[in-house]
C-alpha positions as CSV (number, residue, x, y, z in Angstrom):
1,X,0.0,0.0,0.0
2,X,1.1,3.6,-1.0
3,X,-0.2,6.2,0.8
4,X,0.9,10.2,0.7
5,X,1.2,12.4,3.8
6,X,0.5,15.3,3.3
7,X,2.7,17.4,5.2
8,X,6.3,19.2,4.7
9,X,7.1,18.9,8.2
10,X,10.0,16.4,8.1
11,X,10.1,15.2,12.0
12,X,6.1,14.5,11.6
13,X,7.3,12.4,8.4
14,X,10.2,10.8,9.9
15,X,7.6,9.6,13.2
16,X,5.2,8.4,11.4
17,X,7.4,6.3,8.6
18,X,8.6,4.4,11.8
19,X,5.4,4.1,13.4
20,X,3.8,2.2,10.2
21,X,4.2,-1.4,9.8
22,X,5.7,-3.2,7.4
23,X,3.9,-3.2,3.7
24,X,3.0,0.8,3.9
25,X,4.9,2.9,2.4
26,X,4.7,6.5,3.1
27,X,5.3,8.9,0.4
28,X,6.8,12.4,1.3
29,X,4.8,15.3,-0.7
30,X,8.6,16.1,-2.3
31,X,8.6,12.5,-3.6
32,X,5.2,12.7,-4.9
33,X,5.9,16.6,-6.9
34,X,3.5,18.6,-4.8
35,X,6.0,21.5,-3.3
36,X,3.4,24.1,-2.7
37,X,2.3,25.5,0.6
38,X,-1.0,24.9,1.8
39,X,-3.6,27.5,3.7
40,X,-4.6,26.0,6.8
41,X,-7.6,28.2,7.1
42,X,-9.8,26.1,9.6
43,X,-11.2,27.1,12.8
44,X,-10.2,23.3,14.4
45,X,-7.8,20.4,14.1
46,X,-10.3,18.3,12.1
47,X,-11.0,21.1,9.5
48,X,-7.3,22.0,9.2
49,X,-6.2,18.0,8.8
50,X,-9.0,17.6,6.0
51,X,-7.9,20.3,4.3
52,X,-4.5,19.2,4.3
53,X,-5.4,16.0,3.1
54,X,-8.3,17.2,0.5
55,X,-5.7,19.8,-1.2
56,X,-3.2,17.2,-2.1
57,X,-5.8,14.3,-3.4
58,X,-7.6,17.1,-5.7
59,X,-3.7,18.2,-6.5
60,X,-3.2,14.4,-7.5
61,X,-6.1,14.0,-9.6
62,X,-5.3,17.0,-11.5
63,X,-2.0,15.7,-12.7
64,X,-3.0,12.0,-13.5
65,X,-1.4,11.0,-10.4
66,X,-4.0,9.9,-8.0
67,X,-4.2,6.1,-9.7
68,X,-0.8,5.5,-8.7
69,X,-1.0,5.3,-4.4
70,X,-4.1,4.1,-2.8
71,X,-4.4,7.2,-0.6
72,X,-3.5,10.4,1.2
73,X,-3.7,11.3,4.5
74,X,-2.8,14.3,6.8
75,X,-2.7,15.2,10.5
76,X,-3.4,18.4,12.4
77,X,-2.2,18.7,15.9
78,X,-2.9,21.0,18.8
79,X,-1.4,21.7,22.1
80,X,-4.2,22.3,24.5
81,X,-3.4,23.7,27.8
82,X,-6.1,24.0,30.9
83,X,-4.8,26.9,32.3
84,X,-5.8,28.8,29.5
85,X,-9.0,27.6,28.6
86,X,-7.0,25.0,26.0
87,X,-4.9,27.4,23.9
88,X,-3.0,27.6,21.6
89,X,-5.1,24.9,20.1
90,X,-5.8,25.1,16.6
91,X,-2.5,27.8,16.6
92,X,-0.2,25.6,18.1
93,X,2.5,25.6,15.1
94,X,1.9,30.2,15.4
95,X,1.0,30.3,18.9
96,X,4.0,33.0,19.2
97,X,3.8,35.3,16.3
98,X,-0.1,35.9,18.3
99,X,1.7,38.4,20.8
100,X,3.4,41.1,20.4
101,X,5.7,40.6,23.6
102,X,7.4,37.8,21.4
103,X,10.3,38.7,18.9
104,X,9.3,37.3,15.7
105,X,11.9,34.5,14.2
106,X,12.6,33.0,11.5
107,X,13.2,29.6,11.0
108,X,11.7,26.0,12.2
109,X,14.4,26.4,15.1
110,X,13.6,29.6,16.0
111,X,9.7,28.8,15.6
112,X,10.2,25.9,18.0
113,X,11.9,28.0,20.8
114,X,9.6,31.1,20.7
115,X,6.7,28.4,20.8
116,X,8.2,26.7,24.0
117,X,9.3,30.5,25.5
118,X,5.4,31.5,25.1
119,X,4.0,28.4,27.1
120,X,6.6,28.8,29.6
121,X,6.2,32.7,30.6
122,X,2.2,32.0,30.1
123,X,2.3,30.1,32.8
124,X,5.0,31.6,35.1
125,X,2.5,32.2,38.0
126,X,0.0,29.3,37.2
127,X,-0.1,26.2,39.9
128,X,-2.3,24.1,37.0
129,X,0.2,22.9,34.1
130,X,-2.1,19.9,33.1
131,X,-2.3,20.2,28.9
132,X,-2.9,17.5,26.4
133,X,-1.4,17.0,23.2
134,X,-4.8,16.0,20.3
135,X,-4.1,15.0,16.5
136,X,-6.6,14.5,14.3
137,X,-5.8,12.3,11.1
138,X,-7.8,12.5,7.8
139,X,-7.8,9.7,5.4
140,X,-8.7,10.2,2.0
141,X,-8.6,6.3,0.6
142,X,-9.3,5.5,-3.5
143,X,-11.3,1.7,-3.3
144,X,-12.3,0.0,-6.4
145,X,-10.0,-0.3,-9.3
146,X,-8.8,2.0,-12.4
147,X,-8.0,5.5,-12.1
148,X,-11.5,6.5,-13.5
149,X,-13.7,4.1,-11.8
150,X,-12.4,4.3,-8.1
151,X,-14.7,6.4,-5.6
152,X,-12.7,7.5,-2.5
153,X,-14.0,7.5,1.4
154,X,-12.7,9.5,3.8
155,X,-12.4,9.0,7.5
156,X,-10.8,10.6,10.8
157,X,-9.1,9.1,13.3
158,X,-8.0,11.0,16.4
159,X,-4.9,10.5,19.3
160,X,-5.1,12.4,22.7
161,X,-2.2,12.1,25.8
162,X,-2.4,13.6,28.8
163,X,0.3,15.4,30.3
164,X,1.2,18.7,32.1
165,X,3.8,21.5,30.8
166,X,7.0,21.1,32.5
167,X,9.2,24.4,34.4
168,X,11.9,24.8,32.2
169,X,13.0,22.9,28.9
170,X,14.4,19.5,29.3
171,X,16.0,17.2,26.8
172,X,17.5,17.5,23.0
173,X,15.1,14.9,21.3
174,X,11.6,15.4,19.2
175,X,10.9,18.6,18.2
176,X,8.1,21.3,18.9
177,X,6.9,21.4,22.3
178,X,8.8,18.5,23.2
179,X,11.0,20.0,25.4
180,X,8.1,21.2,27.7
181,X,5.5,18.3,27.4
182,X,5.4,15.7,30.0
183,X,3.2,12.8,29.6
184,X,1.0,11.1,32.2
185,X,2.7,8.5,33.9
186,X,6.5,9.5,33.0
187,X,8.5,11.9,35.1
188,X,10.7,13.0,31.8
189,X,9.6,15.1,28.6
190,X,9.0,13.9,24.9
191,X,12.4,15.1,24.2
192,X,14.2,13.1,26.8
193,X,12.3,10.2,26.2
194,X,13.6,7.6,23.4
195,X,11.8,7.8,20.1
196,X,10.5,4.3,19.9
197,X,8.7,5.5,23.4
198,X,7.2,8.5,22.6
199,X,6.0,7.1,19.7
200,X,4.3,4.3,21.1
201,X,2.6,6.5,23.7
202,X,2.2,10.0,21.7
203,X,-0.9,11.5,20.5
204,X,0.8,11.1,17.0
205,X,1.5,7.5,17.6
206,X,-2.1,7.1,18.9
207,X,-3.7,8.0,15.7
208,X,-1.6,6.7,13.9
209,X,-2.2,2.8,15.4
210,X,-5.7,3.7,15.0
211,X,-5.3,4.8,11.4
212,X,-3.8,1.7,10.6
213,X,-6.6,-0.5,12.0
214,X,-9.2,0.7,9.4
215,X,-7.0,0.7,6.3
């Protein structure tokens, strides 16, 4: 099975190409031809994932390409924190360039850091630092046979952990919030955690098991 994601985030490709089993292959939007940026111009996770995944199956069609993989999907994913009423949410990957104390950066690096630096001073003077981590998947799958005859279906899947927004940054693994995320039942964040961990246990990872049960 061949299946695009449709995303040009290379950690969120790298996760989930080790968290597929053997006999999916995942196909990088680069590998496929599609290099242009997408508008994610939803109000929520599940609007901005089908989006995602809607923009590059009509993008495939359109250049005779959809008969050759069996699919697209994409993933939206939000940081939801209690203390503030579940923000950034659906602005997780911008939460930063959203106030104007914040020095605007350049850069995935830089993006990552002012990210972390907002949650952190946000919640200087806050005893609650409970947050969850929620992705939403959207499956766009072609059934039937021949490139004219197939009718596609499309399906969500969602993951959810529970965890609470560390004091300080911790660990040089994952990227994101990673550094600041701890999940329920570990005393260590995402980023100090091995890979093959936080994916089994990551909201990511949950979604994705759950993706692979109904393909």
């Amino acid at each position: 099975m061949r299946l695009v994601f449709a995303s040009n985030n290379a950690h969120k490709l790298q996760e989930v190409q080790a968290i597929m089993p053997a006999g999916i292959t995942v196909l990088s939007l680069h590998e496929v031809g599609f290099e242009q940026e997408i508008d994610e111009t939803g109000t929520t996770l599940a609007e901005n994932s089908k989006i995602k995944a809607d923009t590059v199956c009509q993008w495939l069609k359109a250049n005779g390409k959809w008969s050759d993989v069996d699919g697209v999907f994409a993933d939206d994913t939000g940081l939801e924190i209690d203390a503030l009423n579940g923000a950034p949410g659906v602005y997780t990957a911008r939460w930063y360039k959203m106030e104007p104390t914040f020095e605007k950066k350049d850069g995935e690096a830089g993006t990552f850091s002012a990210n972390r630096a907002k949650a952190l001073w946000m919640l200087r003077d806050k005893t609650d630092r409970g947050a969850q981590f929620k992705t939403v998947v959207t499956l766009i799958k072609a059934k039937g046979e021949g490139a004219d005859g197939r009718k596609d279906e499309c399906l969500q899947v969602e993951g959810i952990v529970r965890g609470q927004i560390s004091d300080a940054e911790y660990g040089n693994g994952g990227f994101g919030y990673d550094p600041v995320f701890i999940p329920e039942g570990y005393d260590k964040t995402f980023a100090e955690l091995p890979a093959e961990v936080k994916n089994s246990i990551s909201h990511r990872g949950r979604a994705m098991m759950k993706l692979v049960e109904v393909l």
